[in-house]
N, C-alpha and C positions, 0 to 999 in steps of 0.2 A: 840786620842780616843781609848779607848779598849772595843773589843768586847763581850757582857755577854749574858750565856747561859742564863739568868734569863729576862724579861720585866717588866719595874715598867710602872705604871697609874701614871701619875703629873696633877699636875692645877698650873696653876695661876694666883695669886693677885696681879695684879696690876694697874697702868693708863695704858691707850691705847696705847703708845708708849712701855712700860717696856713691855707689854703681846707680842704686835709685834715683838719686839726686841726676848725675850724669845721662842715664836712661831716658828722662826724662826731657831732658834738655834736646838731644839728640833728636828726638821723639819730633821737635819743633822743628828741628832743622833737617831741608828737606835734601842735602846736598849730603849727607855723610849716614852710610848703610851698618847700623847695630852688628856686628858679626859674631860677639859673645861678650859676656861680662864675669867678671871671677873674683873669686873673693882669697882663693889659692894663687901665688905665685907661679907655683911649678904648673899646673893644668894652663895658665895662660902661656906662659915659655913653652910648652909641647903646643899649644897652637901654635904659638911663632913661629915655629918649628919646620911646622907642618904645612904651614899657609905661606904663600908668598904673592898673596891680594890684600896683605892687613895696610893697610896707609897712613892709621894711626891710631897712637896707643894714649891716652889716658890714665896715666898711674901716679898713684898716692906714693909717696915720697919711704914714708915707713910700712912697708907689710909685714905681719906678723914676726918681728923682732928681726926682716931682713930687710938691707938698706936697697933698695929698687935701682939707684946709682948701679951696686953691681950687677944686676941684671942686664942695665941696657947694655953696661958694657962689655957683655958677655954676648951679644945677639951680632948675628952676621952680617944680614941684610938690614938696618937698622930701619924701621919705619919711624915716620913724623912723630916727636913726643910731646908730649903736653905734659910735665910734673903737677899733682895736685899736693897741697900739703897745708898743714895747719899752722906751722911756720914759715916765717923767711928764712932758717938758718939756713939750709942746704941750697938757696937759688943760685950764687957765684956757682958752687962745685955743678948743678946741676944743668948750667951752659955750657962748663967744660965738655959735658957728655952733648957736647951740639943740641938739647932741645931748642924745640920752638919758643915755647913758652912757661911760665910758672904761675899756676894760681893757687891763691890762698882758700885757705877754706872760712866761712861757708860763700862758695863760691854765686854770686850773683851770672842771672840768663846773660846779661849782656858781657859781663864780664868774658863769660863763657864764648859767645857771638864773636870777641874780639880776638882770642885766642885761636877760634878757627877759621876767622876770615885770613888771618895774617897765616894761619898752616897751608891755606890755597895759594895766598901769593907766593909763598916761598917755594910750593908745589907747584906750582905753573911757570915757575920761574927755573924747574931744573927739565920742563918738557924742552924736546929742541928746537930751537928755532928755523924760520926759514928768511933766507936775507932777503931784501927787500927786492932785490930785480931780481928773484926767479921765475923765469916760465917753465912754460911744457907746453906742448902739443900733442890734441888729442885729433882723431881723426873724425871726418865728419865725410859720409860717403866716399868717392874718390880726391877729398884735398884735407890740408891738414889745418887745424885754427892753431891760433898762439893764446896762451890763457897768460893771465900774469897769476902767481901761486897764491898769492896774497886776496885774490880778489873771486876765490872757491869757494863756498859759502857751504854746498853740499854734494856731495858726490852717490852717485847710484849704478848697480852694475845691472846689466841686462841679458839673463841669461836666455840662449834662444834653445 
């Protein structure tokens, strides 16, 4: 597991064993914040809904006799997806809907570990960047310094 300055919000969708299983795992992992788990499709989709902090969703490929596929691709602001499933059939169709990743059930820690380091890079990799010679100048009594932006490590504001 690698450590990330960043914390995602997850849910997940799934039976009561997958959420347990997944709860669990999560539990380990000290980068990504439990926000709900459901065993209902439609109660998870009215969070979706409703939230626009989820960063990523954990869902089982088949819920109660509905294909999860039409779900995601039914959601607006789409968050990071992770497909859980007991088969490989659905993994092509289930990259068409841009997930991150597919795991199989029963899902091994590490496997799980791998799944969410690669949801960080991919998440870090759509923050914006800043080009390599940027400055700024901050002021510093009556004269101003030149920072290079890159080499900020922490910023503090001083309220007087």
């Amino acid at each position: 597991m690698t450590a990330y300055l960043i914390n995602m919000n997850c849910i997940i969708i799934d039976d009561k064993i997958g959420c347990k299983q997944i709860e669990e795992y999560i539990e380990k992992y000290s980068s990504i914040n439990l926000a709900g788990s459901f065993c209902d499709p439609e109660s998870a989709m009215r969070q979706l809904s409703q939230r626009n902090d989820i960063d990523l969703v954990f869902i089982d490929i088949k819920l109660s006799g509905i294909e999860s596929l039409d779900l995601i691709g039914k959601l607006k602001n789409q968050p990071n997806i992770i497909v859980i499933s007991s088969t490989d059939e659905y993994a092509v169709k289930a990259f068409d809907y841009n997930v991150v990743d597919y795991l199989l059930k029963p899902v091994t820690y590490s496997r799980f570990c791998r799944a969410v380091d690669k949801t960080f890079r991919y998440f870090r990799r759509l923050e914006p960047s800043i080009p390599e010679g940027k400055e700024i100048f901050i002021k510093k009594g009556s004269s101003l310094i030149k920072l290079k932006v890159k080499d900020i490590v922490y910023v503090e504001a001083l309220v007087f």
